[in-house]
MIBA-550575 format. One line per field, with one value per atom (N, C-alpha, C): x, y, z; residue in three letters; residue number from 1; atom name; chain. Coordinates in steps of 0.001 Angstrom, whole numbers, plus 500000, padded with zeros to 6 digits. Each point is the difference from the previous one (the first is absolute). Layout:
<pts>
xx (X, ...)
yy (Y, ...)
zz (Z, ...)
code (ALA, ...)
pos (NUM, ...)
site (CA, ...)
unit (A, ...)
</pts>
This chain:
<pts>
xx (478485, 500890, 499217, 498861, 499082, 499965, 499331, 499491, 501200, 501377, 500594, 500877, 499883, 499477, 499530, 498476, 499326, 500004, 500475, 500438, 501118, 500744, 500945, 499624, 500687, 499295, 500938, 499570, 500405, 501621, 500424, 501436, 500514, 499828, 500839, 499618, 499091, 500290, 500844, 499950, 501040, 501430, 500590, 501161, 499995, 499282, 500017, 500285, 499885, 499923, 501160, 500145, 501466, 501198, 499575, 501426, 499873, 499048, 499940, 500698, 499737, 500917, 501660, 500162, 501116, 500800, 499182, 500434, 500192, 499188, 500012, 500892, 500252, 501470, 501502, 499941, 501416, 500222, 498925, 500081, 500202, 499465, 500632, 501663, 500314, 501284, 501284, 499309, 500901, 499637, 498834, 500423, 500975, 500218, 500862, 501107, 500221, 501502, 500570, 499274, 500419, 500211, 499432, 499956, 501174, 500466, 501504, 499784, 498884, 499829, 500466, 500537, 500110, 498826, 499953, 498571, 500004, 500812, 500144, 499634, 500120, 499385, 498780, 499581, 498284, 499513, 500332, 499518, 499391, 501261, 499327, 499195, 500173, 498965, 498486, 499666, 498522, 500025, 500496, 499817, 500452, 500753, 500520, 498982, 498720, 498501, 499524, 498584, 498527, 500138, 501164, 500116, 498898, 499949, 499422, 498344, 499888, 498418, 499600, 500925, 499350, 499793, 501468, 499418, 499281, 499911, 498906, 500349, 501212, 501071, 501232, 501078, 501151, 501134, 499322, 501054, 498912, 500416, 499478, 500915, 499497, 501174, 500519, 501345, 500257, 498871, 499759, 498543, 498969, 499535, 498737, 500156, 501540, 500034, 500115, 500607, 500097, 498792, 499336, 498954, 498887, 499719, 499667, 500546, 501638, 500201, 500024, 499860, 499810, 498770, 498814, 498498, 500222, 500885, 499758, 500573, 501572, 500116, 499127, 499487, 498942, 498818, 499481, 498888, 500709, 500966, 500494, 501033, 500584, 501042, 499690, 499173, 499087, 501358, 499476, 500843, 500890, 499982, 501152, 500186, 500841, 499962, 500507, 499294, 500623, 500504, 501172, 500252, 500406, 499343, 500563, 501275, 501133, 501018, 499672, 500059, 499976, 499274, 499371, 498730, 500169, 501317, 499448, 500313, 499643, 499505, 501321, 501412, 501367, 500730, 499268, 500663, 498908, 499898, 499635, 500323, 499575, 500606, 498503, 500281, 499106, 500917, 500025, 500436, 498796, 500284, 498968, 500824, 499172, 500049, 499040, 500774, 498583, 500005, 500739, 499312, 500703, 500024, 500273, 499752, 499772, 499638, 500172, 501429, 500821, 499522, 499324, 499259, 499391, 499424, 499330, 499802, 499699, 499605, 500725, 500148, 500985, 500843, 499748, 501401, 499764, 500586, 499887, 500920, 500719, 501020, 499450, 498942, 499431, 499847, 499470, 499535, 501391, 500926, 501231, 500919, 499883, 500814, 498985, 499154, 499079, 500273, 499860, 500814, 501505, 500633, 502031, 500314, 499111, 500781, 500719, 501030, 500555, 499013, 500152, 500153, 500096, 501445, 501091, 499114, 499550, 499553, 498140, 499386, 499061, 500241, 500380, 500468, 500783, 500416, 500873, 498765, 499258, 499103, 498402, 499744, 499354, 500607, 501221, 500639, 499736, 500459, 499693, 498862, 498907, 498631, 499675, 500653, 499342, 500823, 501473, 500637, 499502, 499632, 499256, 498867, 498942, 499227, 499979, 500695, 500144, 500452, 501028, 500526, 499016, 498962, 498970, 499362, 499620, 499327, 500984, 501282, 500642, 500587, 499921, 500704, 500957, 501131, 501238, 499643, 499461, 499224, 500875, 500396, 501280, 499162, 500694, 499789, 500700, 500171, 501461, 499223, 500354, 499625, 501034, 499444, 500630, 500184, 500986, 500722, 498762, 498677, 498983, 499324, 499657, 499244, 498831, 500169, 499209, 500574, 498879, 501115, 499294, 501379, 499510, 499770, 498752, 499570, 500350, 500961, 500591, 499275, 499643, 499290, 500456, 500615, 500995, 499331, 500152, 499796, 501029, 500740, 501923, 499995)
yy (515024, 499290, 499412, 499222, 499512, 501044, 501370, 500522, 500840, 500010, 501050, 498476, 498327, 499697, 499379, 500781, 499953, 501316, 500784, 501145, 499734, 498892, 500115, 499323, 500564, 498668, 498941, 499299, 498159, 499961, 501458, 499962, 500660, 500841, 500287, 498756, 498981, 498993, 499241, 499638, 498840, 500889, 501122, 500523, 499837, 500275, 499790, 498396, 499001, 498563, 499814, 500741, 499523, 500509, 501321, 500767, 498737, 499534, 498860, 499109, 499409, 498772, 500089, 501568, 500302, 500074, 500974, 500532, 498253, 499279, 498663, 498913, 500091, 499380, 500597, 500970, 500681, 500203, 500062, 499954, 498758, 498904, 498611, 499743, 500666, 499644, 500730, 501282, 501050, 499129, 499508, 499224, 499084, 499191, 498634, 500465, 501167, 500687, 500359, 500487, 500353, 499343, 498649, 498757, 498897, 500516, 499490, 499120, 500127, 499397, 500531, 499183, 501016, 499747, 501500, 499683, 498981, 499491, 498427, 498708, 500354, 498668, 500348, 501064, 500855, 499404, 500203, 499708, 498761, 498773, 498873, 499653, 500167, 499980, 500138, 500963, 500758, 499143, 500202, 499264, 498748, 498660, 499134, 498837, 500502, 498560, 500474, 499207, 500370, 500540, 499588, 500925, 498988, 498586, 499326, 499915, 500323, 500106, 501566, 500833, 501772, 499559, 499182, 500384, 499307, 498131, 499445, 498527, 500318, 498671, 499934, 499251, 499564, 500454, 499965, 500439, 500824, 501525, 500433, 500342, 500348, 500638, 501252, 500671, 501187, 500213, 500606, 501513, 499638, 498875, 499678, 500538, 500126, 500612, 501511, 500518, 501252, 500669, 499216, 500968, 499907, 499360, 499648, 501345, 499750, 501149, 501313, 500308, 501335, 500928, 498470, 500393, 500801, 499413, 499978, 501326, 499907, 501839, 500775, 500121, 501157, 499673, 498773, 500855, 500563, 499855, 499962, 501478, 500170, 501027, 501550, 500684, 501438, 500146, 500757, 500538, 499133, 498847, 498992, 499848, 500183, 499787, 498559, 498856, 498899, 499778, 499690, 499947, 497896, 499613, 498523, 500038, 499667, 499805, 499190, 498891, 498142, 499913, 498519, 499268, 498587, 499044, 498698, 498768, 498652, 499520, 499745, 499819, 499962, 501441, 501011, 501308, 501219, 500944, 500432, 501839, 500546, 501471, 501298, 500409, 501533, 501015, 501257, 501292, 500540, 500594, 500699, 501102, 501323, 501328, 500707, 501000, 501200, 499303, 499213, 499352, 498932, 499049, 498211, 499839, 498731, 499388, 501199, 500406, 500696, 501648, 500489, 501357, 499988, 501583, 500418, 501317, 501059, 501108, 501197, 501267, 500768, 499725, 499543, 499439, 498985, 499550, 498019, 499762, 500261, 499383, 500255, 500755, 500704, 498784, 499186, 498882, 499267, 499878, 499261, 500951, 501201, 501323, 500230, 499915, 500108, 498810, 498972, 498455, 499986, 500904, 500023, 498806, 499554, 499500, 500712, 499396, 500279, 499665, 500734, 499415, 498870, 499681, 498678, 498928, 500341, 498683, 499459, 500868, 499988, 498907, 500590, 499066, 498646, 500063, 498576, 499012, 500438, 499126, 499944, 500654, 499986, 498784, 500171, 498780, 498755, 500386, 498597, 499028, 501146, 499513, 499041, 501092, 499368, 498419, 499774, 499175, 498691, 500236, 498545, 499783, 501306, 499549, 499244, 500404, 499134, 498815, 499644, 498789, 498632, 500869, 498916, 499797, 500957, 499264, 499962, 499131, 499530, 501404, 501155, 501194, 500356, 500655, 500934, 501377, 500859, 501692, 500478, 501425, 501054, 501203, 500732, 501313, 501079, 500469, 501179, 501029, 500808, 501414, 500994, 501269, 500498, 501043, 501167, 501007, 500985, 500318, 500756, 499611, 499202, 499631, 498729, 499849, 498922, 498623, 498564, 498968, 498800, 499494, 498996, 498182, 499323, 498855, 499198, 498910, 498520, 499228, 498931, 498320, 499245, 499562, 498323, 498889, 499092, 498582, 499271, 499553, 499665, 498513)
zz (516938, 499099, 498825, 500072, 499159, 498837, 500900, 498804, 499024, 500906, 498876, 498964, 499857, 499051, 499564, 500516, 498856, 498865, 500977, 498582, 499017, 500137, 499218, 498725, 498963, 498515, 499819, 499231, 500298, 499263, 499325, 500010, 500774, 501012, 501280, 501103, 499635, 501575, 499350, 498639, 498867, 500968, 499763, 500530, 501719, 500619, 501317, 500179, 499696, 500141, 499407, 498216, 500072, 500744, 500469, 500900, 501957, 500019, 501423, 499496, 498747, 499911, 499791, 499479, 499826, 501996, 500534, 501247, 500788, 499731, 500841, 498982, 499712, 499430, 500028, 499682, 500701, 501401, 500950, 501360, 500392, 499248, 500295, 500005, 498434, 499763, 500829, 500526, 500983, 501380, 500616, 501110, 499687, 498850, 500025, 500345, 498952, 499940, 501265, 500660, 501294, 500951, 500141, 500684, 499660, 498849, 499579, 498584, 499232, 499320, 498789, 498231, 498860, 499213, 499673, 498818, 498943, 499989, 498944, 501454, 501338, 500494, 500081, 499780, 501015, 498318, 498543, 499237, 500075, 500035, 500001, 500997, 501420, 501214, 498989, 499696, 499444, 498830, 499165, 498494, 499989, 500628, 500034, 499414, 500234, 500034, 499338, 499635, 499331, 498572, 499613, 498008, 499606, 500190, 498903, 500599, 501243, 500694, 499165, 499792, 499443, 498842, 498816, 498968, 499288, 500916, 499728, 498885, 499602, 499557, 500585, 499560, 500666, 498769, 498991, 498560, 499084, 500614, 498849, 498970, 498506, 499330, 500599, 499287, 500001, 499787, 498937, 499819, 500159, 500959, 500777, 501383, 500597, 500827, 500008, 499472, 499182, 500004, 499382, 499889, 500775, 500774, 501567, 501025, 499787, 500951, 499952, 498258, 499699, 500593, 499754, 500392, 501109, 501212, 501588, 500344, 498872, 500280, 499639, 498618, 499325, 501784, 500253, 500610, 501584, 501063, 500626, 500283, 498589, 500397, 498985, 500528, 499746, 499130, 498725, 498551, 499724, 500124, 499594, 498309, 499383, 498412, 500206, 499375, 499201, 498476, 499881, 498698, 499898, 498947, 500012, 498867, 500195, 498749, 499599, 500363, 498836, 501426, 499287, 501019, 498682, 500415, 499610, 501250, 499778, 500951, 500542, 500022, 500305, 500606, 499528, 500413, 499685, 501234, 500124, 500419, 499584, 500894, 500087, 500984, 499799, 500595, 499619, 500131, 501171, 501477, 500398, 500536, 499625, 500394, 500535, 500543, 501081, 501025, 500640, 501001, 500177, 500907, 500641, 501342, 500674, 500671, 501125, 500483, 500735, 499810, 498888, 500204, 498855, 500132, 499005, 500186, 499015, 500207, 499779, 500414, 499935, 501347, 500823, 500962, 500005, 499019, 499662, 501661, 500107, 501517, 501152, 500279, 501140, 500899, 499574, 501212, 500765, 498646, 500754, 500533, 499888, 500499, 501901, 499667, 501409, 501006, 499385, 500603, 499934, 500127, 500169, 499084, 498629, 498819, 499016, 499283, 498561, 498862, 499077, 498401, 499984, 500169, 499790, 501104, 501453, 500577, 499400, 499099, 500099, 498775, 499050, 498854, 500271, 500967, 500542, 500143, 500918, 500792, 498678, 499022, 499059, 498581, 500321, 498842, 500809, 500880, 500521, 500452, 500098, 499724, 498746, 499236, 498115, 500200, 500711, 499297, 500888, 501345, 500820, 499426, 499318, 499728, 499089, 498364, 499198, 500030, 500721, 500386, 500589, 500744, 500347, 498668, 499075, 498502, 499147, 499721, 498821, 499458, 500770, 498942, 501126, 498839, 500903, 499514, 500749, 500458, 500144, 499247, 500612, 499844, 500665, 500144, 499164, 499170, 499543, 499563, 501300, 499904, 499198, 499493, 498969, 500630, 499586, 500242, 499840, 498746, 500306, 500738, 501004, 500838, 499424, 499239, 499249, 500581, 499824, 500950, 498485, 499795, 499347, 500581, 499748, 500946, 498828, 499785, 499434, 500625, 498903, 501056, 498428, 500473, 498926, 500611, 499188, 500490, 499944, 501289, 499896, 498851)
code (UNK, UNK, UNK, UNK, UNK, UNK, UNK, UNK, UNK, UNK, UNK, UNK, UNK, UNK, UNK, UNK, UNK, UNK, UNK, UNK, UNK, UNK, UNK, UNK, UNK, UNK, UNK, UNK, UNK, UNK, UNK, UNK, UNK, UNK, UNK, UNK, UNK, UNK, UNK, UNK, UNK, UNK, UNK, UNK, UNK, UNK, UNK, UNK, UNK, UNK, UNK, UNK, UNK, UNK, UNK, UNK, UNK, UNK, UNK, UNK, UNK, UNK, UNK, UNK, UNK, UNK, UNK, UNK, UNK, UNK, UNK, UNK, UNK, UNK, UNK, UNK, UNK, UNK, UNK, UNK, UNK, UNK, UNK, UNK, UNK, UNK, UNK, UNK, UNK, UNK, UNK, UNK, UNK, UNK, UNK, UNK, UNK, UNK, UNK, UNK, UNK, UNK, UNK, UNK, UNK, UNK, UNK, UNK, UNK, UNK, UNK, UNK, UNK, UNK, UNK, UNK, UNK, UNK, UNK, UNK, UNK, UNK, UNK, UNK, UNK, UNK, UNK, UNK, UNK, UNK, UNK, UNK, UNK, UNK, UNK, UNK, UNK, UNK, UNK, UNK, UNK, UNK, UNK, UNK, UNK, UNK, UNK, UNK, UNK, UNK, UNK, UNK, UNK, UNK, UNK, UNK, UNK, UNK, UNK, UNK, UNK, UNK, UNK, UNK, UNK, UNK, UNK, UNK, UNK, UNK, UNK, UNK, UNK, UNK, UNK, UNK, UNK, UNK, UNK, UNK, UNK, UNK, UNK, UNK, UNK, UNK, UNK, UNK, UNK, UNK, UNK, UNK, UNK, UNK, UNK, UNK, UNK, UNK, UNK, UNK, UNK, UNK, UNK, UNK, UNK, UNK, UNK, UNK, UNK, UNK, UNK, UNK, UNK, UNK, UNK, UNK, UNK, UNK, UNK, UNK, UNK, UNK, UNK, UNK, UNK, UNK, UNK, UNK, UNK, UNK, UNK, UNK, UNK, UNK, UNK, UNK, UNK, UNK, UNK, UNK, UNK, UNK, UNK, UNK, UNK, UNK, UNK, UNK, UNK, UNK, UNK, UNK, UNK, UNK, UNK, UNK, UNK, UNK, UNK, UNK, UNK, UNK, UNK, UNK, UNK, UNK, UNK, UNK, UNK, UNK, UNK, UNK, UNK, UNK, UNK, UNK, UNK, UNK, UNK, UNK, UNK, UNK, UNK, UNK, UNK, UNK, UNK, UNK, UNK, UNK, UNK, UNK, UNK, UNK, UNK, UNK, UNK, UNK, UNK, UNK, UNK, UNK, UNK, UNK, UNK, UNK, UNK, UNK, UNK, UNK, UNK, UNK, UNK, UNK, UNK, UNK, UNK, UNK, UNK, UNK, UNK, UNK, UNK, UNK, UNK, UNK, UNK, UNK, UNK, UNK, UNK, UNK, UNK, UNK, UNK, UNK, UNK, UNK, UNK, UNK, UNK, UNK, UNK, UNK, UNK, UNK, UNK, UNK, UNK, UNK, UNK, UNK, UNK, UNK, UNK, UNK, UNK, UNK, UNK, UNK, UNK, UNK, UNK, UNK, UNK, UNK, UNK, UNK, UNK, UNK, UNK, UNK, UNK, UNK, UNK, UNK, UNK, UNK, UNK, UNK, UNK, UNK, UNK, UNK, UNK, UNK, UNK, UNK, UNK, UNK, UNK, UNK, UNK, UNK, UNK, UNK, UNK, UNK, UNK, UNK, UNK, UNK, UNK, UNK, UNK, UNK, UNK, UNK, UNK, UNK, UNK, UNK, UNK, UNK, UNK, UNK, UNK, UNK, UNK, UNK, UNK, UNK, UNK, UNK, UNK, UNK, UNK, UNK, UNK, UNK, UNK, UNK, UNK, UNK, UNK, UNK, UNK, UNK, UNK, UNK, UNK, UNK, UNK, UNK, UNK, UNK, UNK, UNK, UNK, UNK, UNK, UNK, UNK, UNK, UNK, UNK, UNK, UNK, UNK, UNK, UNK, UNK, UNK, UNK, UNK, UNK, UNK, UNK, UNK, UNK, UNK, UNK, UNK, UNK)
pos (1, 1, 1, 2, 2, 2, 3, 3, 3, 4, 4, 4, 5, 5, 5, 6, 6, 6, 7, 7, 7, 8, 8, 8, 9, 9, 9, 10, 10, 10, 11, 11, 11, 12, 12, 12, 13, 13, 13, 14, 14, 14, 15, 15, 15, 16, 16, 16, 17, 17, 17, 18, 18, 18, 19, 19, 19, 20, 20, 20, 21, 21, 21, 22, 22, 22, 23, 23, 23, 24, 24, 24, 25, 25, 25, 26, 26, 26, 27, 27, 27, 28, 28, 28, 29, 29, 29, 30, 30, 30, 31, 31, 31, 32, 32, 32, 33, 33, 33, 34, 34, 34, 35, 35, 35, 36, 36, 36, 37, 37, 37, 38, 38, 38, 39, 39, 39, 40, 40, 40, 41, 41, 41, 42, 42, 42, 43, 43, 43, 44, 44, 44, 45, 45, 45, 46, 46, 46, 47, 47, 47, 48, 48, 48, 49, 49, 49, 50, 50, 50, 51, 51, 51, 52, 52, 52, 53, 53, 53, 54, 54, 54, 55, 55, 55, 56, 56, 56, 57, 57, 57, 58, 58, 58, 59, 59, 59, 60, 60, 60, 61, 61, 61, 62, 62, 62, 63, 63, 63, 64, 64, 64, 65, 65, 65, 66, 66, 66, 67, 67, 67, 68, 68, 68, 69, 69, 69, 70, 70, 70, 71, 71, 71, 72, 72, 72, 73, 73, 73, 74, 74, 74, 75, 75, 75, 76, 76, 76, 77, 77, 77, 78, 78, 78, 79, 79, 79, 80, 80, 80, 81, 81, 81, 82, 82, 82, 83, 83, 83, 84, 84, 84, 85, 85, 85, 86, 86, 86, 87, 87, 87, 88, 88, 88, 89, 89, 89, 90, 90, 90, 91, 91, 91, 92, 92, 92, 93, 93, 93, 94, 94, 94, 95, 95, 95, 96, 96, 96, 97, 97, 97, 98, 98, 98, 99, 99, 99, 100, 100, 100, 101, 101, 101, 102, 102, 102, 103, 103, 103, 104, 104, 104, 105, 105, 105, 106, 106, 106, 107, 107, 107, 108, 108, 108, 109, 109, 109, 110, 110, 110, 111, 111, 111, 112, 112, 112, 113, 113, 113, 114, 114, 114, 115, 115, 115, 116, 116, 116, 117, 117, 117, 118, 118, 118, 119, 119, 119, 120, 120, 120, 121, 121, 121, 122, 122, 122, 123, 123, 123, 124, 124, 124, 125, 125, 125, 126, 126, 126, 127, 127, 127, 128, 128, 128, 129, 129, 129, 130, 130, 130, 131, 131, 131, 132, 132, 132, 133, 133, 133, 134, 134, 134, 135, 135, 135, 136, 136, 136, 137, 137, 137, 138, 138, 138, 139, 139, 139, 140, 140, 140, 141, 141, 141, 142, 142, 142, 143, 143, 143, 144, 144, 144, 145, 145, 145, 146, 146, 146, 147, 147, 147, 148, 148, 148, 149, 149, 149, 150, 150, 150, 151, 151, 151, 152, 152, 152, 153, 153, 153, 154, 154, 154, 155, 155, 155, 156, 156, 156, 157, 157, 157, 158, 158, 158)
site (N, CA, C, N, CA, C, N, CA, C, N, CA, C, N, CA, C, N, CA, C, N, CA, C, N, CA, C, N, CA, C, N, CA, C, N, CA, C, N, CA, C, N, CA, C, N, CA, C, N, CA, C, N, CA, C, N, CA, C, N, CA, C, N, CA, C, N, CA, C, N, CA, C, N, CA, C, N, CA, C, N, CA, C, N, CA, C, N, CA, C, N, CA, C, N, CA, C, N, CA, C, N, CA, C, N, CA, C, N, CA, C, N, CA, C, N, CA, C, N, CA, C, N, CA, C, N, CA, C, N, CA, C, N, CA, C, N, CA, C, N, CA, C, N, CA, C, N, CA, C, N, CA, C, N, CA, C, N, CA, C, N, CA, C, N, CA, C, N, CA, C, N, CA, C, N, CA, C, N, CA, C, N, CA, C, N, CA, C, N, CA, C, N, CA, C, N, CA, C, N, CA, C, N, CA, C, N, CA, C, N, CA, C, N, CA, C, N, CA, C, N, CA, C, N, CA, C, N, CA, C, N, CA, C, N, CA, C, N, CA, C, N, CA, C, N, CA, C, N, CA, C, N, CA, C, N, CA, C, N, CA, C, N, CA, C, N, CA, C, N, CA, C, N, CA, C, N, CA, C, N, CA, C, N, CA, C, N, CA, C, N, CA, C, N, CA, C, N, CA, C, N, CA, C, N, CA, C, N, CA, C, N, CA, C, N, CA, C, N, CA, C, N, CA, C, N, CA, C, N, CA, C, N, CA, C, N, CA, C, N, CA, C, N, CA, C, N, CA, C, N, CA, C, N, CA, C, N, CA, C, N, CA, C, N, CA, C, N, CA, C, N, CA, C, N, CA, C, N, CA, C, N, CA, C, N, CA, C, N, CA, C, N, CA, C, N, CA, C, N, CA, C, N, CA, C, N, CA, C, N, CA, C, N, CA, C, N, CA, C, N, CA, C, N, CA, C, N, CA, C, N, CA, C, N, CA, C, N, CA, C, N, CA, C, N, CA, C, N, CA, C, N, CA, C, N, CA, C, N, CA, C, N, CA, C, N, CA, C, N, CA, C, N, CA, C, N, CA, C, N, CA, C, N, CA, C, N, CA, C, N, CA, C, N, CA, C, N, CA, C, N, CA, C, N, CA, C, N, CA, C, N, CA, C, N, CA, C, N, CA, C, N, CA, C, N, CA, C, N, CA, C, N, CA, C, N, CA, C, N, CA, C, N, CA, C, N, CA, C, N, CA, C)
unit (A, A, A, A, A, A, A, A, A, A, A, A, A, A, A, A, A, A, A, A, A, A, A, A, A, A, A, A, A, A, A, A, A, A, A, A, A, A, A, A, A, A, A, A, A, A, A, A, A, A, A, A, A, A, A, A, A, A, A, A, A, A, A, A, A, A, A, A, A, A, A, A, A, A, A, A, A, A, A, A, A, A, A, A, A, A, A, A, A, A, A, A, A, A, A, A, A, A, A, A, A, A, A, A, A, A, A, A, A, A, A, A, A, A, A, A, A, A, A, A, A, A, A, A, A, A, A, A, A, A, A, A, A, A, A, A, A, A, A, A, A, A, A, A, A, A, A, A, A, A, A, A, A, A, A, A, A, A, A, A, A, A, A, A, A, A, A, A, A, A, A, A, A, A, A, A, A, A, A, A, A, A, A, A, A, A, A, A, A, A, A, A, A, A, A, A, A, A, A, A, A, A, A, A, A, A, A, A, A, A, A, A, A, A, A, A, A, A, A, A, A, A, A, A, A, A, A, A, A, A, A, A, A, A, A, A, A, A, A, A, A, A, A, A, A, A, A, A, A, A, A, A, A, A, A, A, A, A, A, A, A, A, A, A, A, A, A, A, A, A, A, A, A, A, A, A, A, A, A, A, A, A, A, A, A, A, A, A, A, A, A, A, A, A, A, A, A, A, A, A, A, A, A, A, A, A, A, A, A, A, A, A, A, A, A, A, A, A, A, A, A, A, A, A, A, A, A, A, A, A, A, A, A, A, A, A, A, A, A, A, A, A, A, A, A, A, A, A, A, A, A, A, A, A, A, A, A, A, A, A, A, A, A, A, A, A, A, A, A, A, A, A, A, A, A, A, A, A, A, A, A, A, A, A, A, A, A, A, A, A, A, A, A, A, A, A, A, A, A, A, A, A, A, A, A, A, A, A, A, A, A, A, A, A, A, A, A, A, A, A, A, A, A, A, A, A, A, A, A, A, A, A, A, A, A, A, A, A, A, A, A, A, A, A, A, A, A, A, A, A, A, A, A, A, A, A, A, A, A, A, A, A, A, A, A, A, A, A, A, A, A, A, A, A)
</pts>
């Protein structure tokens, strides 16, 4: 096991680590599901704490957070495109494509199709991540995913 990687180069283990974190988060959210839980309670369960211990204040702006979380996709989610629309300190948005939290790749769904998820529950329990999390730092987080597969991320300051 060691050595086949060490044959691999440091962007096929970057993909191997991100397809674990992928496989070990949807296997979380398919146990909840199955245990009777909805991916909007399994969200807040996981994301409910620690926003202001990660990002290190209690109020950040919109596009201090923004662009904080753009970082975490680009290094985290293999071919992820970030696009920022507006980034001021009241409102915030980014456009992300090729990719989100929930997949990536040419079978972006593979992981939640292998775990007996939807589309629709993966995105349930992914909004609802963004929106406990923000809520612990002073922002309201949405999710609105788009008809090409692109998902757009909102952070207002109410």
């Amino acid at each position: 096991m060691a050595n086949e990687q060490e044959q691999l180069n440091p962007e096929q283990l970057w993909r191997e680590v991100a397809r674990g974190r992928l496989y070990f988060e949807m296997g979380g959210l398919s146990f909840a599901v199955k245990k009777g839980a909805t991916p909007t309670e399994f969200g807040l369960h996981v994301w409910g704490h620690g926003a202001v211990a990660v990002v290190g204040k209690p109020d950040p702006t919109a596009s201090e957070y923004m662009l904080s979380e753009g970082k975490e996709h680009i290094k985290f989610i293999p071919d992820i495109q970030v696009n920022y629309d507006y980034l001021e300190d009241d409102r915030a948005q980014m456009t992300i494509s090729n990719g989100c939290w929930g997949g990536f790749g040419k079978k972006r769904w593979r992981s939640a199709n292998y775990w007996g998820l939807s589309q629709e529950q993966v995105c349930e329990y992914c909004h609802e991540c963004y929106r406990a999390w923000g809520e612990q730092i002073g922002l309201t987080i949405g999710t609105h995913p788009q008809e090409d597969g692109s998902c757009q991320i909102r952070a207002t300051r109410p």
